[in-house]
C-alpha positions in Angstrom: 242.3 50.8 131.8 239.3 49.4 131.7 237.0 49.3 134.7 235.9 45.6 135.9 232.1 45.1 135.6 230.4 43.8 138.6 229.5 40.4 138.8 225.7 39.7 140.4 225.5 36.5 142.5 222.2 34.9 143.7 222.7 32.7 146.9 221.2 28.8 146.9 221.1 27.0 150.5 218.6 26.0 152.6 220.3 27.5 155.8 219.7 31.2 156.4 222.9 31.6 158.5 225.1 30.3 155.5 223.5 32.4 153.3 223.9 35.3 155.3 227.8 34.4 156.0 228.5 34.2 152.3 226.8 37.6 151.6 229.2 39.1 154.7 232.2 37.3 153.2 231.4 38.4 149.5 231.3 41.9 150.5 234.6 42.3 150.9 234.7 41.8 147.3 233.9 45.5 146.1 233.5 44.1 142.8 230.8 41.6 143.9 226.9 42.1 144.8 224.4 39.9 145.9 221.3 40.1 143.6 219.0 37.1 145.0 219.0 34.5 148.0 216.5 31.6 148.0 216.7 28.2 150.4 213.9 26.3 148.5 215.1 24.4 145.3 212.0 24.7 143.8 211.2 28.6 144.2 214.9 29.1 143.1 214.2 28.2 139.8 212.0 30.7 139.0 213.6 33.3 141.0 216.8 33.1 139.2 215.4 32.9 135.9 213.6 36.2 137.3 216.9 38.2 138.3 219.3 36.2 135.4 222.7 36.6 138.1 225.7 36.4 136.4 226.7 33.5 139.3 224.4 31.4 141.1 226.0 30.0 144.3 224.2 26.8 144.6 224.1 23.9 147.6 223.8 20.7 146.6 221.5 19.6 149.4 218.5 21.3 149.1 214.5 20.8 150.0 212.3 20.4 147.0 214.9 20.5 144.1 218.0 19.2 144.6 221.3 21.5 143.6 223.3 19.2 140.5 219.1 19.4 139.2 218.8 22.8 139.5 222.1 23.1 138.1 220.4 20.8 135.0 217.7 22.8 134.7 219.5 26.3 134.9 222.5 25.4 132.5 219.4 24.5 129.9 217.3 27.7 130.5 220.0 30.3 131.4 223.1 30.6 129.0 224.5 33.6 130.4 224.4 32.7 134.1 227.3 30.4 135.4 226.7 28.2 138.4 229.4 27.7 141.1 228.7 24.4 143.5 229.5 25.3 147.4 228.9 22.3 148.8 230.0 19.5 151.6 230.2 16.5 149.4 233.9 15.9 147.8 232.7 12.1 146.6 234.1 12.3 142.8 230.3 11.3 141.1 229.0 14.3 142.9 231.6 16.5 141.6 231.9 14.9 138.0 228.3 15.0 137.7 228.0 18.9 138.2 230.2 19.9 135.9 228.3 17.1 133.6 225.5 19.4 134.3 227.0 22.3 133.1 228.5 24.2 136.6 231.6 25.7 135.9 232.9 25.5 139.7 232.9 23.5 142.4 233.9 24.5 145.6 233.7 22.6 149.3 232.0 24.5 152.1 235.5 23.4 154.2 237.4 25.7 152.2 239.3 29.0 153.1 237.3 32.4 153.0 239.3 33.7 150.3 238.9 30.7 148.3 235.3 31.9 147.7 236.2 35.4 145.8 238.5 33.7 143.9 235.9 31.2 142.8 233.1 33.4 142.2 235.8 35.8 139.8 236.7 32.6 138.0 233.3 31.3 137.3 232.1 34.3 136.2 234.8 34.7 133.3 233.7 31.5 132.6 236.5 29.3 133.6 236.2 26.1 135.5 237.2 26.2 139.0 237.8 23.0 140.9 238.3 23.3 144.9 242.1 22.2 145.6 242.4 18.8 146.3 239.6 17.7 144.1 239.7 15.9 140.8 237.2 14.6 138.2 238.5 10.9 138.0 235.8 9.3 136.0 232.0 10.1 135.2 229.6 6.9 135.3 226.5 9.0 134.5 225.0 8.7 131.2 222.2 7.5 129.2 222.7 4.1 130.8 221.4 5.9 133.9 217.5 5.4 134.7 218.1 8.4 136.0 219.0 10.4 133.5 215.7 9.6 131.9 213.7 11.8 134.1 212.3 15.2 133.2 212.7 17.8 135.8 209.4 17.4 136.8 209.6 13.9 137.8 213.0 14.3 139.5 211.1 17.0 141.7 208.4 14.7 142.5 210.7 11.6 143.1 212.3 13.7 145.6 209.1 15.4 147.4 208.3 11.5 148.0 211.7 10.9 149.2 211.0 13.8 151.6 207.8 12.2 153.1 205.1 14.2 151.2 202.1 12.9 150.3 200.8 13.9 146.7 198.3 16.6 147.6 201.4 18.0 149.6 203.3 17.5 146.2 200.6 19.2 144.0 200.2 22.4 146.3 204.3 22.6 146.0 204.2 22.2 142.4 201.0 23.7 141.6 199.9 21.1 139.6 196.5 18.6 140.0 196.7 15.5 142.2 195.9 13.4 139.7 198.7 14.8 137.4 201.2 13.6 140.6 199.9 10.5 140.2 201.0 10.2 136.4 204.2 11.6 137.2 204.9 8.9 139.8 204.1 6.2 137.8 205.9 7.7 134.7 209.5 7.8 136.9 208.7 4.3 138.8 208.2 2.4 135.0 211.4 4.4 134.1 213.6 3.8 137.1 212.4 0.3 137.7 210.9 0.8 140.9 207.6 -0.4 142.4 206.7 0.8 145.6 207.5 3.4 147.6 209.9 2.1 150.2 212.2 1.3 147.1 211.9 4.7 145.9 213.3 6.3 148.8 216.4 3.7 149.6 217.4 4.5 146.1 216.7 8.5 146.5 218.8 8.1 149.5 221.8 6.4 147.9 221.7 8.6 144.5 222.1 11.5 147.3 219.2 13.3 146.1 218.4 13.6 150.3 219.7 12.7 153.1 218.7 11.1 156.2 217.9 13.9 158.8 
């Protein structure tokens, strides 16, 4: 018989409690170890590419970088590394647009304890895994979405704005010029149709990229 292989998961959420309540409950799973935690969305990026998990665990709510982005970005970058959503939002477009991403589960943060092994297992054989009780009804995201037109860069910048940071706050976060904010900002505005900031952050708010605190 052969012996199962254990599966490394990196944790993604903002909250240091929740992270440390899924490494307790993941224990359990002797076949399970946690490789990686990070609550910034723009630090986990590199920090996964650095350890390559076999699951990332990933919030969708998240400072910096939001999770379905990181998601984007990871999917692109990281072919051997599934992603598993853990998340409170069960609206269909959120869901449907993960798995357009490329996650292979999605999982509510409601959910039953055992519900997370289960998940993590199936992800990382690489089968999808949909919390009970959700469904993928319909996916309105596509080319014909502004949005989709962004590069990562310019979603990360769209949403340090849409967090209240100025653009030398951005450019320390990104490690990248002032002035090269600036181009970046205008770039997404032309391409989302937006011209001022106030806009910018009503429609960051209603595309769920953050939420009012």
């Amino acid at each position: 018989m052969m012996l199962q292989q254990m599966i490394g998961v990196f944790l993604v959420d903002d909250h240091v409690m929740v992270r440390e309540g899924l490494a307790a409950l993941l224990a359990r799973d002797e076949y399970v170890r946690i490789v990686g935690q990070c609550g910034d969305g723009i630090r986990a990026l590199e920090d996964i590419q650095q350890v390559q998990p076999d699951v990332v665990i990933l919030d969708i709510t998240m400072p910096g970088l939001n999770g379905l982005d990181i998601c984007r970005e990871l999917t692109r970058k990281l072919c051997d590394s599934r992603v598993l959503i853990l998340t409170m939002h069960d609206d269909e477009q959120f869901v449907a647009r993960a798995f357009e991403y490329g996650a292979t589960g999605y999982l509510l943060k409601e959910a039953v304890s055992d519900q997370l092994s289960q998940a993590v297992r199936c992800v990382a054989r690489g089968e999808r895994y949909i919390c009970p009780g959700l469904s993928i009804k319909r996916v309105t995201t596509g080319l014909d979405d502004p949005y989709e037109q962004l590069t990562t860069r310019e979603r990360q910048v769209l949403q340090l704005i849409a967090e209240g940071k100025t653009n030398r706050q951005i450019s320390e976060a990104l490690n990248v010029a002032v002035k090269t904010v600036d181009t970046h900002r205008s770039h997404l505005m032309r391409k989302l149709g937006i011209h001022d900031q106030t806009s910018l952050v009503k429609y960051a708010l209603r595309k769920g990229i953050v939420k009012l605190q």
